[in-house]
PDB file as gemmi writes it, atoms N, CA and C in Angstrom:
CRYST1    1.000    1.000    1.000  90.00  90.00  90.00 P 1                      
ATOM      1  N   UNK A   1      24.027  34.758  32.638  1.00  0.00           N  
ATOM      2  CA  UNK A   1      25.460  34.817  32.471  1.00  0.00           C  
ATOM      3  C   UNK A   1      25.924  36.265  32.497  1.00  0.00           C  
ATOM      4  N   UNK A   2      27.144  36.522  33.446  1.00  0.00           N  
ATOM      5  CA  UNK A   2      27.807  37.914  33.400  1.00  0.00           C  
ATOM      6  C   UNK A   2      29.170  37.792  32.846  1.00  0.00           C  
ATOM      7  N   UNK A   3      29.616  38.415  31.699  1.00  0.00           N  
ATOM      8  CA  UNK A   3      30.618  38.412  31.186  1.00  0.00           C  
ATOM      9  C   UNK A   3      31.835  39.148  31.940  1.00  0.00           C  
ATOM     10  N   UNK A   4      33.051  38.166  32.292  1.00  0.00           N  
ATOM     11  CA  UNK A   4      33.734  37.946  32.718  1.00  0.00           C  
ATOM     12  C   UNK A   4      34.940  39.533  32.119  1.00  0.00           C  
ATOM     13  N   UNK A   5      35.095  39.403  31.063  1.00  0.00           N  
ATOM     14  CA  UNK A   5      35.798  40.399  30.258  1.00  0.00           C  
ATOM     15  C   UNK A   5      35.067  41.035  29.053  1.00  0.00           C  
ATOM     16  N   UNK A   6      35.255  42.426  28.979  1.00  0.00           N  
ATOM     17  CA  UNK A   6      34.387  43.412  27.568  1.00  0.00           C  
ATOM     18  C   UNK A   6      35.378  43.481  26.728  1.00  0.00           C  
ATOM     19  N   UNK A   7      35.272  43.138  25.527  1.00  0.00           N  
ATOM     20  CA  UNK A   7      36.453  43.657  24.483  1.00  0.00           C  
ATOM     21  C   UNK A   7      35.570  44.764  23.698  1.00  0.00           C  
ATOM     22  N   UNK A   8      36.598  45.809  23.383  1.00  0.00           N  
ATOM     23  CA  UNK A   8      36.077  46.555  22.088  1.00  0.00           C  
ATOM     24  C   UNK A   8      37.009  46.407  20.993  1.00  0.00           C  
ATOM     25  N   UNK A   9      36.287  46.005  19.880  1.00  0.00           N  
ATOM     26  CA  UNK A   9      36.802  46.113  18.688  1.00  0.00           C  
ATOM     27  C   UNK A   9      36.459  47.169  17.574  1.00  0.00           C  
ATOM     28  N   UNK A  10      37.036  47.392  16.375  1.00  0.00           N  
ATOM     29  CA  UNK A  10      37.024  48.369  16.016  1.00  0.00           C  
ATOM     30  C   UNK A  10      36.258  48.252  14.542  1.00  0.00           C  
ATOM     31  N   UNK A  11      35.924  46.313  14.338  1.00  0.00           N  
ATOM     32  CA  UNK A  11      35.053  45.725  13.312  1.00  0.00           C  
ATOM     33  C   UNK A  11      35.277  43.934  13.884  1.00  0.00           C  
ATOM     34  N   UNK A  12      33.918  43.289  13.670  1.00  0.00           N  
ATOM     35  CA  UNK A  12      34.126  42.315  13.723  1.00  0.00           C  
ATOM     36  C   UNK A  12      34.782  41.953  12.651  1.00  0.00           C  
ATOM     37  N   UNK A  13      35.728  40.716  12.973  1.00  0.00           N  
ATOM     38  CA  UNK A  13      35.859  40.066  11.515  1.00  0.00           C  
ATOM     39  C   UNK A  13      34.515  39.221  10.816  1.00  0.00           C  
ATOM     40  N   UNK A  14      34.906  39.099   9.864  1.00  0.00           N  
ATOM     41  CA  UNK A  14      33.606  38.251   8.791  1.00  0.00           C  
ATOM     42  C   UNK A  14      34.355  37.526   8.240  1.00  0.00           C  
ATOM     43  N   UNK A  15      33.140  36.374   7.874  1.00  0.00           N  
ATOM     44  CA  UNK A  15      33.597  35.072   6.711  1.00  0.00           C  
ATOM     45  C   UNK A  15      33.143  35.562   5.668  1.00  0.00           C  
ATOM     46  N   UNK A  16      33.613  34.502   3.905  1.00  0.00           N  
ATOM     47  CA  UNK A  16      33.125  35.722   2.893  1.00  0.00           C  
ATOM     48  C   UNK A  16      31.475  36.109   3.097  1.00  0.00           C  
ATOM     49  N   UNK A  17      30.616  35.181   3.540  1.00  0.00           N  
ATOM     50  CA  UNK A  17      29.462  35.132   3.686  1.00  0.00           C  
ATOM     51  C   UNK A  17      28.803  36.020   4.368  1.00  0.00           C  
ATOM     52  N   UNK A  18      29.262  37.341   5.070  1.00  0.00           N  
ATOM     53  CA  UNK A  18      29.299  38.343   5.783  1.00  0.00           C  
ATOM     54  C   UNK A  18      28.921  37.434   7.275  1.00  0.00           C  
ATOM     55  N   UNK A  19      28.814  36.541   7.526  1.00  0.00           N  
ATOM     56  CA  UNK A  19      28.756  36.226   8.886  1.00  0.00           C  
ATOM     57  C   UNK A  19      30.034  36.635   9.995  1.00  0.00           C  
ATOM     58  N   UNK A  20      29.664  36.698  11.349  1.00  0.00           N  
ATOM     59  CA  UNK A  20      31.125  36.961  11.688  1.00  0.00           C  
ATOM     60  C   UNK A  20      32.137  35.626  12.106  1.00  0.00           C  
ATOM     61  N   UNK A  21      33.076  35.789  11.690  1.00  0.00           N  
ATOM     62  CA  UNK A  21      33.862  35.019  11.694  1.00  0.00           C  
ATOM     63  C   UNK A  21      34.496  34.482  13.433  1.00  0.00           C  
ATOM     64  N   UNK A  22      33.694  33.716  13.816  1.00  0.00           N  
ATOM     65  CA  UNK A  22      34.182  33.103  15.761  1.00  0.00           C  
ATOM     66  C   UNK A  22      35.206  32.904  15.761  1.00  0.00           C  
ATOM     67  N   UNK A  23      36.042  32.060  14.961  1.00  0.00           N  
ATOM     68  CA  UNK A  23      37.286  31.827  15.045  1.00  0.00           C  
ATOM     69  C   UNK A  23      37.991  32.925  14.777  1.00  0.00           C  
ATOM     70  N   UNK A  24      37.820  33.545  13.976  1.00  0.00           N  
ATOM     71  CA  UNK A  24      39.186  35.066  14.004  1.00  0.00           C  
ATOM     72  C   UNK A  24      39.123  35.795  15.047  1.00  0.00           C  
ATOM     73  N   UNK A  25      37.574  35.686  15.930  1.00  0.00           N  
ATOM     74  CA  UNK A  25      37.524  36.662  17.491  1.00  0.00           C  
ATOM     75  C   UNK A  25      38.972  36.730  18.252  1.00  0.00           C  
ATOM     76  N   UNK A  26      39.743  37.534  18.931  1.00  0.00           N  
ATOM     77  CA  UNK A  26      40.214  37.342  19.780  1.00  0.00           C  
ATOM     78  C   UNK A  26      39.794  36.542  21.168  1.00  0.00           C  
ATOM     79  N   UNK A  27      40.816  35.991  21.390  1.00  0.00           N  
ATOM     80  CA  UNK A  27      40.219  35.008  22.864  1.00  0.00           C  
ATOM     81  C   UNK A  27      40.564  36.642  24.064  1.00  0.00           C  
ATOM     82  N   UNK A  28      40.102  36.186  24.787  1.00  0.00           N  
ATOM     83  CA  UNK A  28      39.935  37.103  26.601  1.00  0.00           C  
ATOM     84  C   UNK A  28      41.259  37.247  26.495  1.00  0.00           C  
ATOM     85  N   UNK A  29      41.571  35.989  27.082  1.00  0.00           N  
ATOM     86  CA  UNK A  29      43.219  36.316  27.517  1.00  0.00           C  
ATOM     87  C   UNK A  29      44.309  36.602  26.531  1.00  0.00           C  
ATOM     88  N   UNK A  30      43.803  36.814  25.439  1.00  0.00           N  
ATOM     89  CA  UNK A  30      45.082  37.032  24.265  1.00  0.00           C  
ATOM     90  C   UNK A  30      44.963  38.961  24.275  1.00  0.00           C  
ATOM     91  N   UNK A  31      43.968  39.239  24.846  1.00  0.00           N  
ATOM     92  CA  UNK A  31      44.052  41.023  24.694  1.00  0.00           C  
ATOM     93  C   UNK A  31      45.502  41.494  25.524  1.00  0.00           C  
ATOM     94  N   UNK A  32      46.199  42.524  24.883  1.00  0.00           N  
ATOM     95  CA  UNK A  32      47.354  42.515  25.535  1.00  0.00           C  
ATOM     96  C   UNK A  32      47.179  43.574  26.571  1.00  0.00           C  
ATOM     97  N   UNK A  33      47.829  43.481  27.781  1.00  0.00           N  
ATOM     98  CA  UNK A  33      47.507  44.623  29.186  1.00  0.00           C  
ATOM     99  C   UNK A  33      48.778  44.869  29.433  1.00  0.00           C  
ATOM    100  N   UNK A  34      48.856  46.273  30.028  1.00  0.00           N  
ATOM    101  CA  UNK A  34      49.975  47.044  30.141  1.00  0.00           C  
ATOM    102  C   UNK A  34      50.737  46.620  31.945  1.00  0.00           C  
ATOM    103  N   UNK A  35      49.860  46.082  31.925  1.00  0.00           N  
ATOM    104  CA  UNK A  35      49.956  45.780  33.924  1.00  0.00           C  
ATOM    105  C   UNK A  35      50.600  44.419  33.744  1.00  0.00           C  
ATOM    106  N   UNK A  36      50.967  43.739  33.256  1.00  0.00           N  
ATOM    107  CA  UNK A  36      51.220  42.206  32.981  1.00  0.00           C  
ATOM    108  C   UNK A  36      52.516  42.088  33.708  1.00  0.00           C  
ATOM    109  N   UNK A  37      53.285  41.197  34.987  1.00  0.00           N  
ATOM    110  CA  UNK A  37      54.372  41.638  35.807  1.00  0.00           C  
ATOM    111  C   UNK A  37      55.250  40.531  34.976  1.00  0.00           C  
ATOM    112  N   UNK A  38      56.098  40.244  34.416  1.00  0.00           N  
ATOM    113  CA  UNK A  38      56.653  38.938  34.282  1.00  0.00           C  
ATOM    114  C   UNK A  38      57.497  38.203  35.486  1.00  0.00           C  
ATOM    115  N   UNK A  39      57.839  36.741  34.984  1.00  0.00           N  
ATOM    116  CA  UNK A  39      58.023  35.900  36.178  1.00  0.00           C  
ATOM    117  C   UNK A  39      59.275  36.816  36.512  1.00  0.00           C  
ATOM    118  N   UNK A  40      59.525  36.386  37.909  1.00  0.00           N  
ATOM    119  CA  UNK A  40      60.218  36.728  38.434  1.00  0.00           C  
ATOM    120  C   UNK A  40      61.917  35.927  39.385  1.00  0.00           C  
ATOM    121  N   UNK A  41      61.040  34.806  39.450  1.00  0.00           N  
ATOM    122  CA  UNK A  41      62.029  33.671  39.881  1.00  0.00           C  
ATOM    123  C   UNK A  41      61.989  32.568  39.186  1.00  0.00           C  
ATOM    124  N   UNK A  42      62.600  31.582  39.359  1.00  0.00           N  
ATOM    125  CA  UNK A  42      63.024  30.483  38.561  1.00  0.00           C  
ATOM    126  C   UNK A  42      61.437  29.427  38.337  1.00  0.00           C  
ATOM    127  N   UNK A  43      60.922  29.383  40.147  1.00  0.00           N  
ATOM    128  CA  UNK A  43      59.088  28.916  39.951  1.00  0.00           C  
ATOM    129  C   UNK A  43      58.401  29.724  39.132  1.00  0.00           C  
ATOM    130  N   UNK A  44      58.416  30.720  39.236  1.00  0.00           N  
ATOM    131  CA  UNK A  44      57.056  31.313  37.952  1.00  0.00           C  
ATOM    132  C   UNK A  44      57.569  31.511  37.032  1.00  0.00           C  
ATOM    133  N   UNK A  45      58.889  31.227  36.508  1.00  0.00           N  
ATOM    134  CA  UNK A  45      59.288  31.167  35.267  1.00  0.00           C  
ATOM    135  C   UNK A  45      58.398  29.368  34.924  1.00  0.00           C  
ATOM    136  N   UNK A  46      58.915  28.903  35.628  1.00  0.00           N  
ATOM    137  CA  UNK A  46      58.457  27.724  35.101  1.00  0.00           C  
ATOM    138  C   UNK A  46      57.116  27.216  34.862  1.00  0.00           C  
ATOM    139  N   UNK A  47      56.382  27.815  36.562  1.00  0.00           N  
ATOM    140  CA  UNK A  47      54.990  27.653  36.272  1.00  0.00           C  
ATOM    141  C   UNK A  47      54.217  28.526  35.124  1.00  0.00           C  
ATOM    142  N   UNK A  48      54.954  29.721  34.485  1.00  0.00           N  
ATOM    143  CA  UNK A  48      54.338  30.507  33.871  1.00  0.00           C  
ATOM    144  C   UNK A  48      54.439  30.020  32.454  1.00  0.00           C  
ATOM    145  N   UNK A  49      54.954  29.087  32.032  1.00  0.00           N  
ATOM    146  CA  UNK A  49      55.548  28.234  31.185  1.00  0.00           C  
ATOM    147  C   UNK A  49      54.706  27.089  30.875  1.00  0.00           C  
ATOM    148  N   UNK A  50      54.143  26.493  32.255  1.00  0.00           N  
ATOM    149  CA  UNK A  50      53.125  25.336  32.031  1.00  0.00           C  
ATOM    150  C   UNK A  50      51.772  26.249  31.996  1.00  0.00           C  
ATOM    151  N   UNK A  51      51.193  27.266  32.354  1.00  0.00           N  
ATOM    152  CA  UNK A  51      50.060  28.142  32.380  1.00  0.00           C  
ATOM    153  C   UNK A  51      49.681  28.360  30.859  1.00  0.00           C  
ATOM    154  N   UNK A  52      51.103  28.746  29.898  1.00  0.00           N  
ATOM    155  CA  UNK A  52      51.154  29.072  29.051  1.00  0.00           C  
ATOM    156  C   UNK A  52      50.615  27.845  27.602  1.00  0.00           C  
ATOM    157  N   UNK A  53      51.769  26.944  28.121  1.00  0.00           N  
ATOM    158  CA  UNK A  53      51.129  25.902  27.474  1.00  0.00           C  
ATOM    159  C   UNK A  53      49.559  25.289  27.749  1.00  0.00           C  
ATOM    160  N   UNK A  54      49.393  25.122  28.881  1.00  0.00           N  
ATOM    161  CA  UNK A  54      47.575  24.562  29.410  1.00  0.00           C  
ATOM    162  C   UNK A  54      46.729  25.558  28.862  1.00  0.00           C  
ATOM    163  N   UNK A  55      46.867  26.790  28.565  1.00  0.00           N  
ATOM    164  CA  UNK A  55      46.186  27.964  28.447  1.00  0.00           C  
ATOM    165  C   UNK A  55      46.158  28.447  26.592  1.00  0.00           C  
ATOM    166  N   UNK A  56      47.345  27.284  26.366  1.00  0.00           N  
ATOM    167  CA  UNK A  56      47.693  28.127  24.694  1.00  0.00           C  
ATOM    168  C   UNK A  56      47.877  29.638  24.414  1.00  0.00           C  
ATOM    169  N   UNK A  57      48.311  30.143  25.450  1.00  0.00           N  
ATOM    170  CA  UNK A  57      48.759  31.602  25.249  1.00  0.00           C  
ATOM    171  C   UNK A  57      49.916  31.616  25.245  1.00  0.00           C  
ATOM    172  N   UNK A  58      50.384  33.094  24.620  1.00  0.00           N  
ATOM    173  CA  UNK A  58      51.925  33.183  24.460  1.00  0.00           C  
ATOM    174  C   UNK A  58      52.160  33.938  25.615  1.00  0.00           C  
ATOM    175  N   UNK A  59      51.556  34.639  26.239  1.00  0.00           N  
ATOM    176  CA  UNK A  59      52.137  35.398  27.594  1.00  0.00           C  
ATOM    177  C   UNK A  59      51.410  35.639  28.717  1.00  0.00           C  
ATOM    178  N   UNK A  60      51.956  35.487  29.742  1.00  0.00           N  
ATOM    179  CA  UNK A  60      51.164  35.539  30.838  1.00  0.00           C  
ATOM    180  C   UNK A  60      51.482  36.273  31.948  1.00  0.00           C  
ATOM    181  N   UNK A  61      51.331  36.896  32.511  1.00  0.00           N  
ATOM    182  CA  UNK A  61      51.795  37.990  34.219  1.00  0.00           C  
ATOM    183  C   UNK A  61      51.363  36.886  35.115  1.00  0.00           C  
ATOM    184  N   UNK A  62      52.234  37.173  36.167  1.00  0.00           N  
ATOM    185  CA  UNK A  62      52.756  36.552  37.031  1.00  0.00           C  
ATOM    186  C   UNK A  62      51.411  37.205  38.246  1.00  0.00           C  
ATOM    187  N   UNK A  63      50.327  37.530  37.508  1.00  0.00           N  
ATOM    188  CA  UNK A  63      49.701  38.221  38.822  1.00  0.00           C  
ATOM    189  C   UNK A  63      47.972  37.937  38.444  1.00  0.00           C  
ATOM    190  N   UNK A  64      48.302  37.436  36.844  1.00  0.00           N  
ATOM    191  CA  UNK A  64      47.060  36.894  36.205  1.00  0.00           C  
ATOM    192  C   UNK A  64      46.303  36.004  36.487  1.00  0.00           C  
ATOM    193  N   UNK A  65      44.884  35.872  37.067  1.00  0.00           N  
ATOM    194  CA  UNK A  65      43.710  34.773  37.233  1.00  0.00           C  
ATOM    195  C   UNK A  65      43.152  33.900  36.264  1.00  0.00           C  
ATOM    196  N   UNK A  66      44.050  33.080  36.791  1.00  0.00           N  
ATOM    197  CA  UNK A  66      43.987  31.348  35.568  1.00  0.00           C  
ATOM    198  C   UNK A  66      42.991  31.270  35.199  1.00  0.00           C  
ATOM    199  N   UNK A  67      41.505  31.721  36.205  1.00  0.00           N  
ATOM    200  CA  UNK A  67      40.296  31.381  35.569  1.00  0.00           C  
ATOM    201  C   UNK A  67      39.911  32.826  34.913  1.00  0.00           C  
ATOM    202  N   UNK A  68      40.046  33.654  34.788  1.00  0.00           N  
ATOM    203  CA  UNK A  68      40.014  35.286  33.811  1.00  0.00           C  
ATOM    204  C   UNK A  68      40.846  34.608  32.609  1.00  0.00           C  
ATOM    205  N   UNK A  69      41.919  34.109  32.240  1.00  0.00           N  
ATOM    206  CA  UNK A  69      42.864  33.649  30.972  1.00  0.00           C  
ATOM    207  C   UNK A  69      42.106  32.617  30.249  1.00  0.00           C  
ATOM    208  N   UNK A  70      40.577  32.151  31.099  1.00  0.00           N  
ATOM    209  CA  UNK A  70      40.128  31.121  30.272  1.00  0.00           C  
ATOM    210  C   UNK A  70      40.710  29.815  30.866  1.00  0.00           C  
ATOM    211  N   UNK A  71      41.116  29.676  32.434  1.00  0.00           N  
ATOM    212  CA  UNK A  71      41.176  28.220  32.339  1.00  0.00           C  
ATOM    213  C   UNK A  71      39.647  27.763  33.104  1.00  0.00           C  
ATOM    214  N   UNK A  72      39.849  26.720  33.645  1.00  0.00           N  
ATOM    215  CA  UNK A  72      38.491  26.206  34.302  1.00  0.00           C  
ATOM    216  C   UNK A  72      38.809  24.487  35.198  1.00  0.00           C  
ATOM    217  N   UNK A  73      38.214  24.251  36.006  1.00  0.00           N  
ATOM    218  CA  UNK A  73      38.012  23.279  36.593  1.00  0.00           C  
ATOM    219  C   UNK A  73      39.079  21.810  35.835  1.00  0.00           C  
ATOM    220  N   UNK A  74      38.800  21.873  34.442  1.00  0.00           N  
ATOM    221  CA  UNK A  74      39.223  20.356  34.320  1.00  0.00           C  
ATOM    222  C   UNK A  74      40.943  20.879  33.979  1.00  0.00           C  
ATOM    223  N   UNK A  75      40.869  22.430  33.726  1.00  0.00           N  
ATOM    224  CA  UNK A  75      42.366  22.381  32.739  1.00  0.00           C  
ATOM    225  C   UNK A  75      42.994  22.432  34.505  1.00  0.00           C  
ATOM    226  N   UNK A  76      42.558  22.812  35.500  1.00  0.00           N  
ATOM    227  CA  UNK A  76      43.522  22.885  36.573  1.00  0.00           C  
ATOM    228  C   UNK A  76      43.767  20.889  36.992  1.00  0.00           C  
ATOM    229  N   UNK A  77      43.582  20.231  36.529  1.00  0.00           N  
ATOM    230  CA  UNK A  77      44.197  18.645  36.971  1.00  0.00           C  
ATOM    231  C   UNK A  77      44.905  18.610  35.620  1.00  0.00           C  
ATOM    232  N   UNK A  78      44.977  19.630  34.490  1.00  0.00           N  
ATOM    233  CA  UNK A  78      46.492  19.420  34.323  1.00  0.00           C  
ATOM    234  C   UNK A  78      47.401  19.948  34.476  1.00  0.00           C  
ATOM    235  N   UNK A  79      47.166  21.123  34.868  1.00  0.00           N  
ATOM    236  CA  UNK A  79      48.124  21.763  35.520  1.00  0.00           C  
ATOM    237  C   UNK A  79      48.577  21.361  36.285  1.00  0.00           C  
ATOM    238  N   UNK A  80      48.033  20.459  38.056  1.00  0.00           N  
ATOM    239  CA  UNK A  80      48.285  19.681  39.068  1.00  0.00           C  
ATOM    240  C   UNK A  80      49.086  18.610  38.793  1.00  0.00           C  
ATOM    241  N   UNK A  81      49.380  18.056  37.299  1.00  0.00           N  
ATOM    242  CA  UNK A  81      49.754  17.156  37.127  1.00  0.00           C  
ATOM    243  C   UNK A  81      50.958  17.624  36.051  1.00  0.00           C  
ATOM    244  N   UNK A  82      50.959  18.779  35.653  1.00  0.00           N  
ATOM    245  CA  UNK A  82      52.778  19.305  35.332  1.00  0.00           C  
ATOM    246  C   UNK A  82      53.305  19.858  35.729  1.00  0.00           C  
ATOM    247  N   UNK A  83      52.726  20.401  37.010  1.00  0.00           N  
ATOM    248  CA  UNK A  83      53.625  20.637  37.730  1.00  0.00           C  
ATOM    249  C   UNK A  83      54.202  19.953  38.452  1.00  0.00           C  
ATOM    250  N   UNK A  84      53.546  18.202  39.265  1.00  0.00           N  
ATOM    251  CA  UNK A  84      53.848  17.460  40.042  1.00  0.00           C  
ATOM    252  C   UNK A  84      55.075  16.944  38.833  1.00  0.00           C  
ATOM    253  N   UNK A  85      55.134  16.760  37.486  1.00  0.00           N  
ATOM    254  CA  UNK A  85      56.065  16.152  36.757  1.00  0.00           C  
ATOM    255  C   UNK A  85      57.334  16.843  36.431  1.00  0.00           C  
ATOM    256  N   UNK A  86      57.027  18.014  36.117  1.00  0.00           N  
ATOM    257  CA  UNK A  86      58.072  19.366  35.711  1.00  0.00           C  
ATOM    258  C   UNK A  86      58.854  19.611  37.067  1.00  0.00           C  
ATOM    259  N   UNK A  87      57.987  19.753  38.344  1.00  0.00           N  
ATOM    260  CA  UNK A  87      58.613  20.354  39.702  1.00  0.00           C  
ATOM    261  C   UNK A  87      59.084  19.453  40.300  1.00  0.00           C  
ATOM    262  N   UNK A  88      58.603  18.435  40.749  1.00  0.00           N  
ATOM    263  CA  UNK A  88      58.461  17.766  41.651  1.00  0.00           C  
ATOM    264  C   UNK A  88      57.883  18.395  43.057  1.00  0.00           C  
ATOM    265  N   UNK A  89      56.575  19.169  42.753  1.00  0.00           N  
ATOM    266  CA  UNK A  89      55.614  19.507  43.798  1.00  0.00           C  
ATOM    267  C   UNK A  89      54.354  19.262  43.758  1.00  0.00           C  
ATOM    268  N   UNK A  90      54.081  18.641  44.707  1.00  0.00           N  
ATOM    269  CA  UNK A  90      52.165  18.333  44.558  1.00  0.00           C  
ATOM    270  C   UNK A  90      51.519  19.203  45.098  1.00  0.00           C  
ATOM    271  N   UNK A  91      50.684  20.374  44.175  1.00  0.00           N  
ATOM    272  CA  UNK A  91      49.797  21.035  44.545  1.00  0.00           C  
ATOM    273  C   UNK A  91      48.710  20.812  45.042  1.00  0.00           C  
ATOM    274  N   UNK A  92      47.809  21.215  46.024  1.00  0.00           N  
ATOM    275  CA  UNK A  92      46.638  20.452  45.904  1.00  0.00           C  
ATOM    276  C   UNK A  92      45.576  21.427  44.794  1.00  0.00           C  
ATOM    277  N   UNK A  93      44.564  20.643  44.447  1.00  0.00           N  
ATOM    278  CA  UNK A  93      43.714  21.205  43.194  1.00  0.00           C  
ATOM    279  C   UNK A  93      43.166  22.374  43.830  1.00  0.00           C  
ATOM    280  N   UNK A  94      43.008  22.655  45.071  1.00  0.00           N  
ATOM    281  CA  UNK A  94      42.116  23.508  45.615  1.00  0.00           C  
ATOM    282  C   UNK A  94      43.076  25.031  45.790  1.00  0.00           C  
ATOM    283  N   UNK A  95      43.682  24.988  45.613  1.00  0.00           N  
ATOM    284  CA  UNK A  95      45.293  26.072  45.624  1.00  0.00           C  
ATOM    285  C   UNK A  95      44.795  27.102  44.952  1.00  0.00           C  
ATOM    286  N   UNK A  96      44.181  26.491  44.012  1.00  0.00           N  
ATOM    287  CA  UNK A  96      44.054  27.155  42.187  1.00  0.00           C  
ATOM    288  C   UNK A  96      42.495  27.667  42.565  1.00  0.00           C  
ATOM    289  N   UNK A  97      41.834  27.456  43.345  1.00  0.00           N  
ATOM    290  CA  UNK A  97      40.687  28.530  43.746  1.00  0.00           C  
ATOM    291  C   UNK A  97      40.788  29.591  44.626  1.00  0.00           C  
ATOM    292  N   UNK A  98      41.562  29.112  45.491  1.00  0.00           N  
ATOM    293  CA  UNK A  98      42.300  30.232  46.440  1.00  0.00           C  
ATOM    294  C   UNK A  98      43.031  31.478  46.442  1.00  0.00           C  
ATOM    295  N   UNK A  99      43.984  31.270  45.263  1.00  0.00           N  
ATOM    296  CA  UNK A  99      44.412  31.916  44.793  1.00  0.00           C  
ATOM    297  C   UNK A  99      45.256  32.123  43.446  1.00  0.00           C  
ATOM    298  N   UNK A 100      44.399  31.819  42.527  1.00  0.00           N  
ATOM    299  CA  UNK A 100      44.946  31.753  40.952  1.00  0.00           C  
ATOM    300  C   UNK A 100      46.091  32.364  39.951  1.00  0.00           C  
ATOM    301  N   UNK A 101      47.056  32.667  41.179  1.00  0.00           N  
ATOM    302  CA  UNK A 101      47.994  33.169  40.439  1.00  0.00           C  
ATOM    303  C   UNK A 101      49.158  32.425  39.624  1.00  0.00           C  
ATOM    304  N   UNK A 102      49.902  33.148  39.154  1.00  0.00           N  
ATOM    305  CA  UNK A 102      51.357  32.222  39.083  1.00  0.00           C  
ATOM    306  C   UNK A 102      52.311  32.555  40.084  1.00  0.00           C  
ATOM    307  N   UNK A 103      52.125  33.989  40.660  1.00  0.00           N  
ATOM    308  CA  UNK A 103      52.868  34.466  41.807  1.00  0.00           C  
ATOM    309  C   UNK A 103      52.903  33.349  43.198  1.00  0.00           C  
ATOM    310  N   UNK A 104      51.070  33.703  43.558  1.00  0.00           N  
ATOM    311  CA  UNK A 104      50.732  32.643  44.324  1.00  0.00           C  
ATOM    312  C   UNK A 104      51.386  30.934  44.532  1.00  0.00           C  
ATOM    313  N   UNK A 105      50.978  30.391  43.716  1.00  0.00           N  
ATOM    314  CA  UNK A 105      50.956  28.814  43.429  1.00  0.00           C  
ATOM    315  C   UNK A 105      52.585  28.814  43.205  1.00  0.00           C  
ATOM    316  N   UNK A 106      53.658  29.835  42.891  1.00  0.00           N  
ATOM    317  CA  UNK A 106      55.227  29.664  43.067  1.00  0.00           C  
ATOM    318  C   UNK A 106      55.369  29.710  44.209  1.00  0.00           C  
ATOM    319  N   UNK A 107      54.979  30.626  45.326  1.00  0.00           N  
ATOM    320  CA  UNK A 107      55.587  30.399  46.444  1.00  0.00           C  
ATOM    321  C   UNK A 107      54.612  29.899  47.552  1.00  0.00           C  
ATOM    322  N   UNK A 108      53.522  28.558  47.050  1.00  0.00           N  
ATOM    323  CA  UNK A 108      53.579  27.623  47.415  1.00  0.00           C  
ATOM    324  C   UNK A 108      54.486  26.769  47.377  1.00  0.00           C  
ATOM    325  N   UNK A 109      54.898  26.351  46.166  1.00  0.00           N  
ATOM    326  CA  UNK A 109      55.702  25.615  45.492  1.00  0.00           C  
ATOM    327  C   UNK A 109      56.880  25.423  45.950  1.00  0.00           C  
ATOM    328  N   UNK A 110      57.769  26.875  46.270  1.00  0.00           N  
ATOM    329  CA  UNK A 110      58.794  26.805  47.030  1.00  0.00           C  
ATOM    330  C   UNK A 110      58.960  26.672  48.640  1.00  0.00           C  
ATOM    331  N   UNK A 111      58.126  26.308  49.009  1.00  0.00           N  
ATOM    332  CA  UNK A 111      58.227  25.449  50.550  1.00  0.00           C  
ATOM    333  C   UNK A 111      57.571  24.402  50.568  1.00  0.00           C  
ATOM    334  N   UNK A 112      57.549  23.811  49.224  1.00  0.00           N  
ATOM    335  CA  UNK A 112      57.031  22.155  49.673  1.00  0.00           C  
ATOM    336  C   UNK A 112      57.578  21.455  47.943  1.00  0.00           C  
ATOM    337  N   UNK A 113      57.864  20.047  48.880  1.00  0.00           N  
ATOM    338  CA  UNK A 113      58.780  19.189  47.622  1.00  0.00           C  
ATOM    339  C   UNK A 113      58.285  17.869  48.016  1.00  0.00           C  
ATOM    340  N   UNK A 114      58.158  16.991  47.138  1.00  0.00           N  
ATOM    341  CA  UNK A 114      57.967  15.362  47.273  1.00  0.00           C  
ATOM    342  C   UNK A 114      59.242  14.970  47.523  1.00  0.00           C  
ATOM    343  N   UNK A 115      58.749  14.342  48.114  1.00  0.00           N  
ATOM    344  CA  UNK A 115      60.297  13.262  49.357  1.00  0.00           C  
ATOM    345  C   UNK A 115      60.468  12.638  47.834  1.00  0.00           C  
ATOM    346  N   UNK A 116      61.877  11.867  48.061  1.00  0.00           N  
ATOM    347  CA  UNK A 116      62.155  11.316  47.026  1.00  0.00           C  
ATOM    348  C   UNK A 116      62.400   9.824  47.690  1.00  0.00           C  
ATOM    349  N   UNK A 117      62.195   9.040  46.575  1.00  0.00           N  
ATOM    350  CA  UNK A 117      62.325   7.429  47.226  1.00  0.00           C  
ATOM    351  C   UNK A 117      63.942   6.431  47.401  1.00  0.00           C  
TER     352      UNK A 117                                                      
END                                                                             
C-alpha cells in the first residue's frame, strides 16, 4: 500500500489510556488547502453539494479528486444516483474515473438532460 495523502501533525491525539485516539485523527479530505477553487456555476454548486453530502465533508473545490476526498467505487452509484434525482442527468459511472472532478462531471452535466415523458 502507497499512501495516497501525508499529514503532519503536531501530536497525535490519545484516549485516556494513552492509546491514540482513530477517531479524533483527521480524515484526508478534511485537511484544509489553500488551492481549493469554489463552485462556480449553478452545476457545481449543486454537484458540489451532493459530493459534500456522499463525502460528509463540509467543503470541497471544484477541482478536487473524489477518489483523493476519500470516495471509492461504491460511494460513486450514489452519487450517479443524486445526481440523476437532484439534476435530472444520467451520468455514466465511468465519468467519475475519467475525470473526478466537480468541474469536470458539471460540464458534462450541462450538455446532457433526460428527455422527459
Amino acid at each position: 500500500m502507497v499512501p495516497s495523502v501525508l499529514m503532519v501533525l503536531e501530536a497525535l491525539p490519545r484516549t485516556p489510556n494513552g492509546k491514540v485516539d482513530r477517531a479524533a485523527l483527521p480524515r484526508p479530505g478534511d485537511v484544509s488547502r489553500h488551492d481549493r477553487t469554489p463552485p462556480r456555476t449553478p452545476a457545481e454548486e449543486t454537484l458540489a453539494g451532493i459530493w459534500q453530502d456522499v463525502l460528509h465533508l463540509d467543503r470541497i473545490g471544484v477541482h478536487d479528486n473524489f477518489f483523493d476526498l476519500g470516495g471509492h467505487s461504491l460511494l460513486v452509484t450514489r452519487l450517479v444516483a443524486r445526481i440523476r434525482d437532484e439534476m435530472g442527468v444520467e451520468v455514466p459511472p465511468q465519468r467519475f474515473f475519467e475525470d473526478p472532478t466537480v468541474a469536470a462531471v458539471a460540464a458534462f452535466t450541462e450538455t446532457r438532460t433526460i428527455g422527459v415523458l
